[in-house]
Biopython code that builds the backbone (N, CA, C, O; Angstrom):
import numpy as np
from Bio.PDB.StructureBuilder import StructureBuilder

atoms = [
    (1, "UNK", "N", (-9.927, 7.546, -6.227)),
    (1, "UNK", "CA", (-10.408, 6.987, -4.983)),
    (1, "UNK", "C", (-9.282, 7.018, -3.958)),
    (1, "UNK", "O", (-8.200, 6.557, -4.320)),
    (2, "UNK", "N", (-9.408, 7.536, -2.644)),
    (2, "UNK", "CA", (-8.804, 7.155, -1.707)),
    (2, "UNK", "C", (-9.333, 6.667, -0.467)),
    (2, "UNK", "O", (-10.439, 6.905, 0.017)),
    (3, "UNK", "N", (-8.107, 5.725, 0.137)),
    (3, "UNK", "CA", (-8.980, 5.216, 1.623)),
    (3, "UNK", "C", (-7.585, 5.666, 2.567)),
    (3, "UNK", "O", (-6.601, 6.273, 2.146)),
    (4, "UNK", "N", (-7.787, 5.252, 3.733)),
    (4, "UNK", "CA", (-6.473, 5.416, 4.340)),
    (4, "UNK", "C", (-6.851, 4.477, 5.495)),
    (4, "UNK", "O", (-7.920, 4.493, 6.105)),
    (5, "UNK", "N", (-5.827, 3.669, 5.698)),
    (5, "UNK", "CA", (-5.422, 1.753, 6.254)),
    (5, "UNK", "C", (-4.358, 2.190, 7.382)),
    (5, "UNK", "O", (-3.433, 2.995, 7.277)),
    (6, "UNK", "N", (-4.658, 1.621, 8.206)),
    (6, "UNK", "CA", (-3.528, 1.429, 9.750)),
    (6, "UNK", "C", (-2.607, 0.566, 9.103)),
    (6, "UNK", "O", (-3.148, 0.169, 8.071)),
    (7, "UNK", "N", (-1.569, 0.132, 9.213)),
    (7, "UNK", "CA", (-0.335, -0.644, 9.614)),
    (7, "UNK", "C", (-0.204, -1.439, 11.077)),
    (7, "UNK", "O", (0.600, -1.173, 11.970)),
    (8, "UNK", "N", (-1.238, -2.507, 11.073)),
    (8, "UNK", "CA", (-1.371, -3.189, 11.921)),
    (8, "UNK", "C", (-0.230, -4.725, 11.959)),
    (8, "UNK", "O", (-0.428, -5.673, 12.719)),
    (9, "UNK", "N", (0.440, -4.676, 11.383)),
    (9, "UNK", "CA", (1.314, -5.886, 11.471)),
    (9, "UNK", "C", (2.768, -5.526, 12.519)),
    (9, "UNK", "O", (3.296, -4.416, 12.592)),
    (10, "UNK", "N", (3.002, -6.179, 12.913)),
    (10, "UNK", "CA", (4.253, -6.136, 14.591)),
    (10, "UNK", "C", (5.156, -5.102, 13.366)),
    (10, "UNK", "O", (5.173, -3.872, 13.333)),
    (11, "UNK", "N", (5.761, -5.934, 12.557)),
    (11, "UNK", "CA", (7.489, -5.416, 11.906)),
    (11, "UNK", "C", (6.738, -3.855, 10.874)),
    (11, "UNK", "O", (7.566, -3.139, 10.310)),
    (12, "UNK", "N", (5.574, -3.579, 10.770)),
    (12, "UNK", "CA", (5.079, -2.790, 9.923)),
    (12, "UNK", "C", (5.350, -3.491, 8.051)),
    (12, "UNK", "O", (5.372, -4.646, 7.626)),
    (13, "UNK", "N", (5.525, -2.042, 7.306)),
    (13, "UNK", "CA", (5.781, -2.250, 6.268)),
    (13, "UNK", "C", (7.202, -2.688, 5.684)),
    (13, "UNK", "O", (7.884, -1.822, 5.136)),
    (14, "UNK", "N", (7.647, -3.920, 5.774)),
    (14, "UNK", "CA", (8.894, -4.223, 5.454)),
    (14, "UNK", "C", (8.949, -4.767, 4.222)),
    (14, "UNK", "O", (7.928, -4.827, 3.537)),
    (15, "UNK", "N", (10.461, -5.359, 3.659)),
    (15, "UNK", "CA", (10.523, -6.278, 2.405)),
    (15, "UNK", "C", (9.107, -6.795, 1.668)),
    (15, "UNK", "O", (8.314, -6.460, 0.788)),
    (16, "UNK", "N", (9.330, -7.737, 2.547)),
    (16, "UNK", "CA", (7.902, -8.720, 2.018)),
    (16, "UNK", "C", (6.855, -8.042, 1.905)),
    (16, "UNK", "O", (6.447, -7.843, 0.761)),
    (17, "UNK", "N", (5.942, -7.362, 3.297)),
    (17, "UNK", "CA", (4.691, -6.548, 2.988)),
    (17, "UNK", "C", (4.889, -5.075, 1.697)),
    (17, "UNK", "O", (3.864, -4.396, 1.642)),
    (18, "UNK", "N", (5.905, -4.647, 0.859)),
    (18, "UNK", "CA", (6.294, -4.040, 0.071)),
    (18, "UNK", "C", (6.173, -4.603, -0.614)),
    (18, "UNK", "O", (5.654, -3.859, -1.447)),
    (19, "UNK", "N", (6.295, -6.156, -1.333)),
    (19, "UNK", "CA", (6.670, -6.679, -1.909)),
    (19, "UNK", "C", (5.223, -6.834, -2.606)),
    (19, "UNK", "O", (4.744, -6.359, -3.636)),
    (20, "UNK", "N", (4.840, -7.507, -1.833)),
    (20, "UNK", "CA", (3.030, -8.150, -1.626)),
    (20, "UNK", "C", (2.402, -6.825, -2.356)),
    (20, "UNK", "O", (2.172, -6.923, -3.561)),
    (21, "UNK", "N", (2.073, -5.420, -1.598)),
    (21, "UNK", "CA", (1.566, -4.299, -2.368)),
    (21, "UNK", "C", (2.009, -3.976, -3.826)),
    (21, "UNK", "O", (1.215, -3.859, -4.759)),
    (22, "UNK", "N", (3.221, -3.857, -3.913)),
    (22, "UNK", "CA", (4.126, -3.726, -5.530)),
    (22, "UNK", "C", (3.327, -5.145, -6.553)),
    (22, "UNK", "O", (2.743, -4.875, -7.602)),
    (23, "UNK", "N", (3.403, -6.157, -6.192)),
    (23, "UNK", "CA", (2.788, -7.067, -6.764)),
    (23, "UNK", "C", (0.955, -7.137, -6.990)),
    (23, "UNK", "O", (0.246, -7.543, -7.910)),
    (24, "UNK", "N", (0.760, -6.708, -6.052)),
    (24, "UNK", "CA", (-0.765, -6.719, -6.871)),
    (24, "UNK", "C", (-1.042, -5.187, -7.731)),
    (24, "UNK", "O", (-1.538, -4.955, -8.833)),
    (25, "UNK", "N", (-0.466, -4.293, -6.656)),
    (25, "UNK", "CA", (-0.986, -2.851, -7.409)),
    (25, "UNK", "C", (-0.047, -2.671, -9.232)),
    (25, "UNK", "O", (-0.176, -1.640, -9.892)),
    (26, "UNK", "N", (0.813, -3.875, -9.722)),
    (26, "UNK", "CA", (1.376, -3.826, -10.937)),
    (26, "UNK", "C", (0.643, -4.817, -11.584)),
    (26, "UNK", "O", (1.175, -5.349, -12.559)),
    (27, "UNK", "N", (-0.721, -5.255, -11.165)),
    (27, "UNK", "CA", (-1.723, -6.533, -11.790)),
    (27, "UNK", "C", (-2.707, -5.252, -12.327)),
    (27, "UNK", "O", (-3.271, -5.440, -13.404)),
    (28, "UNK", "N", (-2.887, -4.257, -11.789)),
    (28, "UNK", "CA", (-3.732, -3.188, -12.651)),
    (28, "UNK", "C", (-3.025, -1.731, -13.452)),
    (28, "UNK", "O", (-1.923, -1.292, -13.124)),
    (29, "UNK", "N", (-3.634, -1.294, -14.219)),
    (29, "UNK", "CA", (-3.702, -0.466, -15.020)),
    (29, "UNK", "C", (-3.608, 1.118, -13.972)),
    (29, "UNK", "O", (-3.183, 2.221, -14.317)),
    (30, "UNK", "N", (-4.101, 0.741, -12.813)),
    (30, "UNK", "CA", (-4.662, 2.160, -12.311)),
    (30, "UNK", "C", (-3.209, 3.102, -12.002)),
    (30, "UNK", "O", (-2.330, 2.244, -11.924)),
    (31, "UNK", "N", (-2.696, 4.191, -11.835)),
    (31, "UNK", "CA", (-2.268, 4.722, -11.282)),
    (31, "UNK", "C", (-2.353, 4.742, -9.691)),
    (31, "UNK", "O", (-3.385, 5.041, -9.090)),
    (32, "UNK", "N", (-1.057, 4.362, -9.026)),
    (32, "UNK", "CA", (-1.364, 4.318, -7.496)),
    (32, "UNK", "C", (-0.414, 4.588, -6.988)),
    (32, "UNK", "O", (0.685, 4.228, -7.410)),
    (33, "UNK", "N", (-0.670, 5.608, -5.485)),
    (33, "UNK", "CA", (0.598, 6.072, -4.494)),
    (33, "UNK", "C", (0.009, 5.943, -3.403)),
    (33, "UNK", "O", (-1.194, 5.830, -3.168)),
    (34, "UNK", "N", (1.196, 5.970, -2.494)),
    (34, "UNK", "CA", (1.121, 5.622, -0.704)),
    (34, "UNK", "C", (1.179, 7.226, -0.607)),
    (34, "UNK", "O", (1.382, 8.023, -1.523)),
    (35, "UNK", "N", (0.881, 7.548, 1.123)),
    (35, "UNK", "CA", (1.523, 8.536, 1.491)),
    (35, "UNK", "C", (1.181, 8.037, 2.675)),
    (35, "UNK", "O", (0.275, 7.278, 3.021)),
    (36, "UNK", "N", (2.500, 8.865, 3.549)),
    (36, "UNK", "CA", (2.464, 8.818, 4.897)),
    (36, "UNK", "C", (3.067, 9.905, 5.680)),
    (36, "UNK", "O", (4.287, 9.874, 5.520)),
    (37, "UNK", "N", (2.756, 10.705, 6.341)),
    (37, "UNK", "CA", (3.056, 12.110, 6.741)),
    (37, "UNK", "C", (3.594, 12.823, 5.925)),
    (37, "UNK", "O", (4.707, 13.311, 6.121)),
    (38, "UNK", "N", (2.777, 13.046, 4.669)),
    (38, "UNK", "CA", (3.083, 14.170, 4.078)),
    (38, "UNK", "C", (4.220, 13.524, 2.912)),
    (38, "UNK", "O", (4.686, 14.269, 2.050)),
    (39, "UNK", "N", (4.506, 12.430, 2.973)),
    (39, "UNK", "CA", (5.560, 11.647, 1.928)),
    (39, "UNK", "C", (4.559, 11.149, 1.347)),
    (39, "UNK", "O", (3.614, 10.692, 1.991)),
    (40, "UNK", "N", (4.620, 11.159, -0.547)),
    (40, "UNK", "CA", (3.759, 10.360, -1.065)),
    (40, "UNK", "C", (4.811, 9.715, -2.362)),
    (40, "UNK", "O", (5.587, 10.462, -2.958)),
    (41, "UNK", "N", (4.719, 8.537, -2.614)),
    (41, "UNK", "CA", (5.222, 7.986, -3.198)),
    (41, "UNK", "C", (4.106, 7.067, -4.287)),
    (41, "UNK", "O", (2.882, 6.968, -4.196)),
    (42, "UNK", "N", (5.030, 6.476, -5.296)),
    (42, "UNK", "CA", (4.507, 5.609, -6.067)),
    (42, "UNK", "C", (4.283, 4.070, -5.779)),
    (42, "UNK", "O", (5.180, 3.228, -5.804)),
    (43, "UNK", "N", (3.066, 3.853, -5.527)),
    (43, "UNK", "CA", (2.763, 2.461, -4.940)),
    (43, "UNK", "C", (3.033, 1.368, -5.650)),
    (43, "UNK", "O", (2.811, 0.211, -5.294)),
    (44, "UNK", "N", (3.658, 1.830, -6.963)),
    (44, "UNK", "CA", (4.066, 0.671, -8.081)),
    (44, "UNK", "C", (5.939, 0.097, -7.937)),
    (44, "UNK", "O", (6.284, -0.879, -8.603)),
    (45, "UNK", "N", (6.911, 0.781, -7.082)),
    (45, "UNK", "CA", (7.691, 0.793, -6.786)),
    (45, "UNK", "C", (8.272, 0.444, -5.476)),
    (45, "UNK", "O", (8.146, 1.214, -4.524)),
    (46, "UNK", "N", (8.875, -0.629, -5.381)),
    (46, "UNK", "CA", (9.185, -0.897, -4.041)),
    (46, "UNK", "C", (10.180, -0.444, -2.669)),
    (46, "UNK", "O", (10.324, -0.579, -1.454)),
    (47, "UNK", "N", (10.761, 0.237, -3.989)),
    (47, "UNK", "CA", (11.811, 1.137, -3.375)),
    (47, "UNK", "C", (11.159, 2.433, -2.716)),
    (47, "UNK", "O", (11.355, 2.773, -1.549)),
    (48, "UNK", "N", (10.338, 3.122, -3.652)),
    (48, "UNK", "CA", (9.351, 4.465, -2.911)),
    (48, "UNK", "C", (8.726, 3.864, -1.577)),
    (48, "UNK", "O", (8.711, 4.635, -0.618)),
    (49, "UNK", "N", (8.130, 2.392, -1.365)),
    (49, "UNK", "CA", (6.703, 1.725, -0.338)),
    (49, "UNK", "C", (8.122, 2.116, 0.675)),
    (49, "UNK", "O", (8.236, 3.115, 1.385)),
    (50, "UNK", "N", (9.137, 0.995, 0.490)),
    (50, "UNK", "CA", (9.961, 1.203, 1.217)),
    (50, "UNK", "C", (10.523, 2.718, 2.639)),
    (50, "UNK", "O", (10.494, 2.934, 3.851)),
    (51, "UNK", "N", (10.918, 3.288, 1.468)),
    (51, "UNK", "CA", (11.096, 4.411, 1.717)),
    (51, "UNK", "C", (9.860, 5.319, 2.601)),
    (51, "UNK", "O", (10.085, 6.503, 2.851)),
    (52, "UNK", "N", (8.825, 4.807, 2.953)),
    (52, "UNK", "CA", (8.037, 5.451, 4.033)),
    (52, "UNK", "C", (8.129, 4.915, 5.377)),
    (52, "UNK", "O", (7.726, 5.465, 6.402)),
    (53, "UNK", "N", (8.759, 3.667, 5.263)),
    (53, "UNK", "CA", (9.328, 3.578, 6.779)),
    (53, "UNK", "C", (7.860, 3.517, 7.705)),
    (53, "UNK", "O", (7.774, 4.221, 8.711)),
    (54, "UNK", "N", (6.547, 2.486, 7.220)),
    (54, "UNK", "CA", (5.458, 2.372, 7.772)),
    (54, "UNK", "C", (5.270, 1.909, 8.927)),
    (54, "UNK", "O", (4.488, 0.960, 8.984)),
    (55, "UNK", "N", (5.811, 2.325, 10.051)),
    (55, "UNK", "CA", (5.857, 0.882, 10.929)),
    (55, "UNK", "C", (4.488, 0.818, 11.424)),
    (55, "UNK", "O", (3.596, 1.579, 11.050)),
    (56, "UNK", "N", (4.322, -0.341, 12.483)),
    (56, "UNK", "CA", (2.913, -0.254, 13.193)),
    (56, "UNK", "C", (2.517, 0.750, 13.994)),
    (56, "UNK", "O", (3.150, 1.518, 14.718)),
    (57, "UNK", "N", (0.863, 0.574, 13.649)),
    (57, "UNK", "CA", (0.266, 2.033, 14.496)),
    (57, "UNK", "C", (0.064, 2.897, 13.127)),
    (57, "UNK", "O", (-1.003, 3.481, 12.936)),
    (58, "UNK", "N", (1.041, 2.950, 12.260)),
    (58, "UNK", "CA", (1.066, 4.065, 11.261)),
    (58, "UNK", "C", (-0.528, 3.996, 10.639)),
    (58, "UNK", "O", (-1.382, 3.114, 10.729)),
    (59, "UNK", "N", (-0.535, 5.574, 9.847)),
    (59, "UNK", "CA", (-1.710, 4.982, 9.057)),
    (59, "UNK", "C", (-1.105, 5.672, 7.527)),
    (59, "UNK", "O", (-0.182, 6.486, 7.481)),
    (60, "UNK", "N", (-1.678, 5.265, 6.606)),
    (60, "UNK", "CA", (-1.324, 5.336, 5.823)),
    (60, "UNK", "C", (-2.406, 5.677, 4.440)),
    (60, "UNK", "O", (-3.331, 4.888, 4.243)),
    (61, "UNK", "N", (-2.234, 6.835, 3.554)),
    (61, "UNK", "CA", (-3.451, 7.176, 2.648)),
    (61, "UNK", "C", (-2.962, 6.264, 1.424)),
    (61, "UNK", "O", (-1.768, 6.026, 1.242)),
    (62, "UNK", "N", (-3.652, 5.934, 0.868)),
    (62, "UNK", "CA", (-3.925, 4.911, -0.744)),
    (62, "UNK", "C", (-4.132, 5.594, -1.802)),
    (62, "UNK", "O", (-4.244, 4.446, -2.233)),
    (63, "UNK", "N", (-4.355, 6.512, -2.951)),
    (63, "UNK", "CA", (-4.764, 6.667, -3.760)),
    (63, "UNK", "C", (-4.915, 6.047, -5.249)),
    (63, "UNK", "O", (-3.918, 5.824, -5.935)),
    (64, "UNK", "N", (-6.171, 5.796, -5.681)),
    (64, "UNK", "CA", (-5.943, 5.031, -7.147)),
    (64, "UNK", "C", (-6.261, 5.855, -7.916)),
    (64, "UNK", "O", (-6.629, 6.930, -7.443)),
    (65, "UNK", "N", (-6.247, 5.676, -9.464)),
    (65, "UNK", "CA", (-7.254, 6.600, -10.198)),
    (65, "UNK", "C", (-6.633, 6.018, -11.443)),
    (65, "UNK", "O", (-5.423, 6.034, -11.667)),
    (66, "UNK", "N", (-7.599, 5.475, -12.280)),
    (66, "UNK", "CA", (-7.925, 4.921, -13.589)),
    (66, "UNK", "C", (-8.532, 3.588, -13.552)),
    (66, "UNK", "O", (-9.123, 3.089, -12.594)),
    (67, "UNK", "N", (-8.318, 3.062, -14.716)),
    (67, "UNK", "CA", (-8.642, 1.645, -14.583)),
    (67, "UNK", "C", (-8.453, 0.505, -13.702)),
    (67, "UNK", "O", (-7.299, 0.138, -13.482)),
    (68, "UNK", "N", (-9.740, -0.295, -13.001)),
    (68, "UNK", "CA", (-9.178, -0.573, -11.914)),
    (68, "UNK", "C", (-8.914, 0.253, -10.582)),
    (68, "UNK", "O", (-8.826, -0.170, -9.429)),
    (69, "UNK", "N", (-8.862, 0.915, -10.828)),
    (69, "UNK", "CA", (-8.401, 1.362, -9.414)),
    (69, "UNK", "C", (-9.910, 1.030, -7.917)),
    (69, "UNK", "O", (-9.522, 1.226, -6.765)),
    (70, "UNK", "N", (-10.584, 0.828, -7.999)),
    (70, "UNK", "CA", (-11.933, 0.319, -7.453)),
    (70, "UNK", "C", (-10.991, -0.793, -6.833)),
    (70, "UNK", "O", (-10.274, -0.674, -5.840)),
    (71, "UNK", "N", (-11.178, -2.043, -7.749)),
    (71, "UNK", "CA", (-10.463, -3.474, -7.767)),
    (71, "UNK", "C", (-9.256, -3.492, -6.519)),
    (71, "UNK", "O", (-9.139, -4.349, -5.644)),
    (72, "UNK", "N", (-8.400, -2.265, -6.729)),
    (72, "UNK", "CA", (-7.168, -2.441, -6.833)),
    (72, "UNK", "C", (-6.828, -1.716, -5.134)),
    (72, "UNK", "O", (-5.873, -2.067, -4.441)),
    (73, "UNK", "N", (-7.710, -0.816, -4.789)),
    (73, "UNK", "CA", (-7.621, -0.843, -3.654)),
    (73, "UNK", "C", (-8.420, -1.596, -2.787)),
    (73, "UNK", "O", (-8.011, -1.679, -1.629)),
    (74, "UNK", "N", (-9.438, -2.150, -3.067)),
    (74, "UNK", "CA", (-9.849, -3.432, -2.455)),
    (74, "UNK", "C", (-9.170, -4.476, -2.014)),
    (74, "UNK", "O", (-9.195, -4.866, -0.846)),
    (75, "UNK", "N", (-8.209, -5.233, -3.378)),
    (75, "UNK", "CA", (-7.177, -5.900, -2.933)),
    (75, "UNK", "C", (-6.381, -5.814, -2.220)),
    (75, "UNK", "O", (-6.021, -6.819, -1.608)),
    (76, "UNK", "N", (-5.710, -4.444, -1.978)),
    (76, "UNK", "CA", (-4.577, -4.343, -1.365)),
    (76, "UNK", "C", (-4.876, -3.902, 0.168)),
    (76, "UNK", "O", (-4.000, -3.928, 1.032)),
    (77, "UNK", "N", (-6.735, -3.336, 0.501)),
    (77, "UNK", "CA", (-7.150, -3.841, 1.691)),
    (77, "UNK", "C", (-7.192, -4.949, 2.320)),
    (77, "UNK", "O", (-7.076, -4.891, 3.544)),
    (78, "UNK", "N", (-7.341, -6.058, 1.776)),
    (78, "UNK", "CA", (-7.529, -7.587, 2.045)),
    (78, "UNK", "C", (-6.386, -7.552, 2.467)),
    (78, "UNK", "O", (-6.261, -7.693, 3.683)),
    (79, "UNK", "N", (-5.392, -7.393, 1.798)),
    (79, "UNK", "CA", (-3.973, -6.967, 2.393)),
    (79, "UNK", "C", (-3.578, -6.889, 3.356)),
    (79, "UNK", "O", (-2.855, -7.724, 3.899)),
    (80, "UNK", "N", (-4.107, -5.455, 3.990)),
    (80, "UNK", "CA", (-3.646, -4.630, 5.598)),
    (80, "UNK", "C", (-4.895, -5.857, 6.105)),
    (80, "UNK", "O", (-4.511, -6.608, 7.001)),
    (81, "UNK", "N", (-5.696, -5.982, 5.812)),
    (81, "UNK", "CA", (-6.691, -6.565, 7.075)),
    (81, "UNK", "C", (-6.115, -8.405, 7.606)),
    (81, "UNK", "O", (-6.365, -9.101, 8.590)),
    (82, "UNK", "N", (-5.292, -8.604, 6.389)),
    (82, "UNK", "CA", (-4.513, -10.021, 6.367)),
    (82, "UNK", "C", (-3.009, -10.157, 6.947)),
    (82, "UNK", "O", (-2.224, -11.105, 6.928)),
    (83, "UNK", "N", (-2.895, -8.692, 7.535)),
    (83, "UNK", "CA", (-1.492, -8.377, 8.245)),
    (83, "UNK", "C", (-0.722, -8.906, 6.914)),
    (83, "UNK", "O", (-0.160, -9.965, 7.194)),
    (84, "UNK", "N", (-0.602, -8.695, 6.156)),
    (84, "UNK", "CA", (0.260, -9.099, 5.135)),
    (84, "UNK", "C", (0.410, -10.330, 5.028)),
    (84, "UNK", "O", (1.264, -10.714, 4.228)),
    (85, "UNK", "N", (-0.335, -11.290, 5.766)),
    (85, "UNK", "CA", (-0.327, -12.806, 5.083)),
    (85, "UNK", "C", (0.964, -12.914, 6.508)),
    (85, "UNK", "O", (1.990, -13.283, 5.938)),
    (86, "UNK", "N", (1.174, -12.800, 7.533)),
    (86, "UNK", "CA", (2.669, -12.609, 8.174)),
    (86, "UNK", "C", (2.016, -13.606, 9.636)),
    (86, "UNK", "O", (2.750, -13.850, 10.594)),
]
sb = StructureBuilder()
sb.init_structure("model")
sb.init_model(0)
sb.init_chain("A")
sb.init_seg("    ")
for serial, (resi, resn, name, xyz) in enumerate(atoms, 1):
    if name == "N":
        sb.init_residue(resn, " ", resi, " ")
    sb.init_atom(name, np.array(xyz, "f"), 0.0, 1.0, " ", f" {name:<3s}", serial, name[0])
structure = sb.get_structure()
């Protein structure tokens, strides 16, 4: 499954909103990566989320695939639509 989510929060994807994604997407089983212009990384790692440098405006693709993965990008929509809880 993929969706692809704006980066609507002022500071974008920083510490904390990295933090927040790494933490739920390591509550499932599924296999999951970010990408963002052509950079795709492992969404289970905070150092890779990091490393895309999401700021606002950005958009950003999701991919899951296995168990969970339904669940798991749902959650981590609630997510972007919750500005990261910020």
């Amino acid at each position: 499954m993929t969706i692809a989510l704006q980066v609507r929060n002022e500071l974008g994807i920083h510490a904390r909103p990295a933090q927040h994604i790494v933490k739920i997407a390591s509550r499932h089983k599924a296999e999951f990566f970010i990408e963002k212009d052509g950079n795709r990384v492992n969404g289970k790692s905070i150092m890779g989320v990091l490393m895309l440098a999401a700021e606002q405006g950005s958009t950003v693709t999701l991919t899951a695939d296995g168990e969970g993965a339904e669940e798991l990008l749902r959650e981590i929509q609630t997510l972007f639509d919750a500005h990261f809880y910020e």
